[in-house]
N, C-alpha and C positions, 0 to 999 in steps of 0.2 A: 542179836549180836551182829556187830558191820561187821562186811567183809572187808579182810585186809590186803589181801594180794593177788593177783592176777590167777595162781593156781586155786585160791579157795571159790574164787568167781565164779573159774572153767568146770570144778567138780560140781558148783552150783546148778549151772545151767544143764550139765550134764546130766543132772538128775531128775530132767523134767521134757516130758516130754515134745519135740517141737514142734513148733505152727505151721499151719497149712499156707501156704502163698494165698492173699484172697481174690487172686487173681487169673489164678489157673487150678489151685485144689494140692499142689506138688508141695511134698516137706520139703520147707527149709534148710540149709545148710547153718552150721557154726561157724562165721566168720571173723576174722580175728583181726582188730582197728588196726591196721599200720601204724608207725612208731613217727609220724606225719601230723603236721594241723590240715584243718580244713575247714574251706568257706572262710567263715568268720575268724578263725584261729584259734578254737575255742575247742574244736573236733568235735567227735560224736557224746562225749561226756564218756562212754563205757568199751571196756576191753575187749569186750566180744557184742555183736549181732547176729542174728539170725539174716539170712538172704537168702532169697529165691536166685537159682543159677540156672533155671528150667529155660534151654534155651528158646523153646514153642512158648512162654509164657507171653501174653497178650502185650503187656507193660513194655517188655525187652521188646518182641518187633516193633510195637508203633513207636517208637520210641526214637530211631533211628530217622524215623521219615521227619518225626515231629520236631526235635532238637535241629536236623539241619533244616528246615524249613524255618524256623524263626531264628534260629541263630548261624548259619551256614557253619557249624561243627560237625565232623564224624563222633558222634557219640548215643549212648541211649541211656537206661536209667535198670536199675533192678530194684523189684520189689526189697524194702526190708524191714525189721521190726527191731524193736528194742525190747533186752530181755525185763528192760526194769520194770516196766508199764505195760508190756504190749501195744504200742503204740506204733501203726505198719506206715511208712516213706519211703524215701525214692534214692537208690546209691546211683551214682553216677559214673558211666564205664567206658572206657573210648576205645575199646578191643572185644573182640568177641571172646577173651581170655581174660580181661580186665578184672582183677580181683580174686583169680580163681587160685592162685598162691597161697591168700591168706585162709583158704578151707581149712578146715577143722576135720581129717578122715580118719580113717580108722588104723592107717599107717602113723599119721604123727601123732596120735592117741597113746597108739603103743609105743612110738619113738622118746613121748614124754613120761610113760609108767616106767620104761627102762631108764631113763634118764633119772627118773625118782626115787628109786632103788639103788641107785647106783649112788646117788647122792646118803641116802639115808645108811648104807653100807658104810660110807664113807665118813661122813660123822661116826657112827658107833664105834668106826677103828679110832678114830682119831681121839674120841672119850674115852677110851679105855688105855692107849699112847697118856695123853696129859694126867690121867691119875698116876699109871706108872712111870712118869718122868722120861717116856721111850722118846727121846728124841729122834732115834735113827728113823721109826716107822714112820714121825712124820715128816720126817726131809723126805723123805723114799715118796709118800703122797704129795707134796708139794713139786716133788721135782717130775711127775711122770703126767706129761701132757694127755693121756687117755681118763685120768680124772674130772668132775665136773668143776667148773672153776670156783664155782662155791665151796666146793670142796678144798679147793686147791688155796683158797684164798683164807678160809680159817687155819686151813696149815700154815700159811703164812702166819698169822696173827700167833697163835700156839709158840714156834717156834722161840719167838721172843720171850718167852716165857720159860720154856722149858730147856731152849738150846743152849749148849757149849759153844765155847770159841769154836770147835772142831768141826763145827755145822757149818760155819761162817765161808768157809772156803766153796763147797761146792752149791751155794744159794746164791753167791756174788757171784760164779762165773754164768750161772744158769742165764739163759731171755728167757724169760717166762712169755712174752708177745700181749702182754695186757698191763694195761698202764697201774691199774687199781692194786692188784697182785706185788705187781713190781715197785711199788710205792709202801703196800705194806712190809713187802723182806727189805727192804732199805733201811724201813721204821724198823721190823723187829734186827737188823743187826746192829745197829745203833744202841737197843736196848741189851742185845746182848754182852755188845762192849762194854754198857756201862754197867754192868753186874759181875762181870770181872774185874773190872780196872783194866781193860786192854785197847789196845788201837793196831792200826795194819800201819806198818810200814811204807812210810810216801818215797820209797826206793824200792822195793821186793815185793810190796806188797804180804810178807808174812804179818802173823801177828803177833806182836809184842805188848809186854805192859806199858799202858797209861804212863807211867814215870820214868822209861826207860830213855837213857843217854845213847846207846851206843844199841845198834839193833842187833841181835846174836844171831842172825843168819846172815847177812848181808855186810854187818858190819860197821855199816854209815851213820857218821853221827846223827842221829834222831831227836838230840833237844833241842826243844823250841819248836819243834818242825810238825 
């Protein structure tokens, strides 16, 4: 069965033991492609590499001498391998810290098992909200920026589905700060509206019905408008 997504990739590779640099003997780190083209524009084809980050490894000092010697660059090269093939090359690094960001440790291992949980938490409320029509629980998730945004963005899309007019007020004043999010609660109030027959007020901003003349809060004539 292919792999489909970047996390079914990571628990792939995870589960296999890594290679040795064959260079210096040093295990490889999990290194994770920048979200970048490279060379050719084409990138390295896969979401993770293994690389040597051994700074004594042979490849990284001569490396330094060799690059600026034919090409007068500060740079050197790390060993690296690809998980598809095992197939070991040469990353390119212009810092003696060059690439060491995109590590794979045992901190952002566990910062993505929490992040995984919290997601998977987060759906289960939200399945159990849309059976019982609990709209409030998922505004309450959608509106609370410590959610993962996947999360926060199926509550978006729910919403439109399950929400009242009475949802609509405190979704439209929210920033959500993410375009995709804030593109779906636009879409699910729209959808809202049209499952009432209501519209917001182009003077108050409250919401009244779809065929209303005269808006009962504000007051101002509203047909046509």
């Amino acid at each position: 069965m292919a792999l489909e997504t970047k996390e079914q990739v990571l628990e792939e590779i995870l589960s296999r033991k890594k290679p040795l640099c064959p260079h210096c003997g040093k295990e490889m780190s999990i290194w994770e492609v920048p979200p970048f083209s490279f060379s050719d524009g084409l990138g390295w084809g896969e979401p993770y590499l293994f690389v040597c980050f051994n700074n004594d490894c042979p490849v990284y000092l001569k490396g330094w001498d060799d690059i600026m010697d034919n090409y007068a660059h500060k740079a050197s090269v790390r060993c690296m391998c690809y998980p598809s093939n095992q197939q070991f090359e040469y990353l390119p690094v212009f810092s003696t810290i060059g690439g060491t960001g995109q590590i794979i440790d045992d901190q952002i291992l566990a910062e993505q098992e929490i992040l995984k949980e919290k997601m998977k938490k987060g759906f289960s409320i939200l399945a159990g909200a849309y059976a019982s029509k609990d709209s409030v629980t998922v505004v309450r998730l959608l509106l609370d920026g410590a959610e993962p945004q996947r999360v926060r963005l199926k509550a978006a899309e729910m919403i439109g589905d399950i929400g009242e007019p009475e949802a609509i007020d405190p979704i439209r004043s929210a920033k959500f700060g993410n375009e995709i999010t804030q593109k779906q609660v636009d879409k699910s109030i729209r959808k809202i509206h049209e499952r009432y027959f209501t519209r917001e007020c182009p003077f108050c901003a409250e919401i009244i019905k779809k065929r209303a003349k005269i808006c009962k809060h504000c007051g101002k004539d509203v047909a046509g408008k």
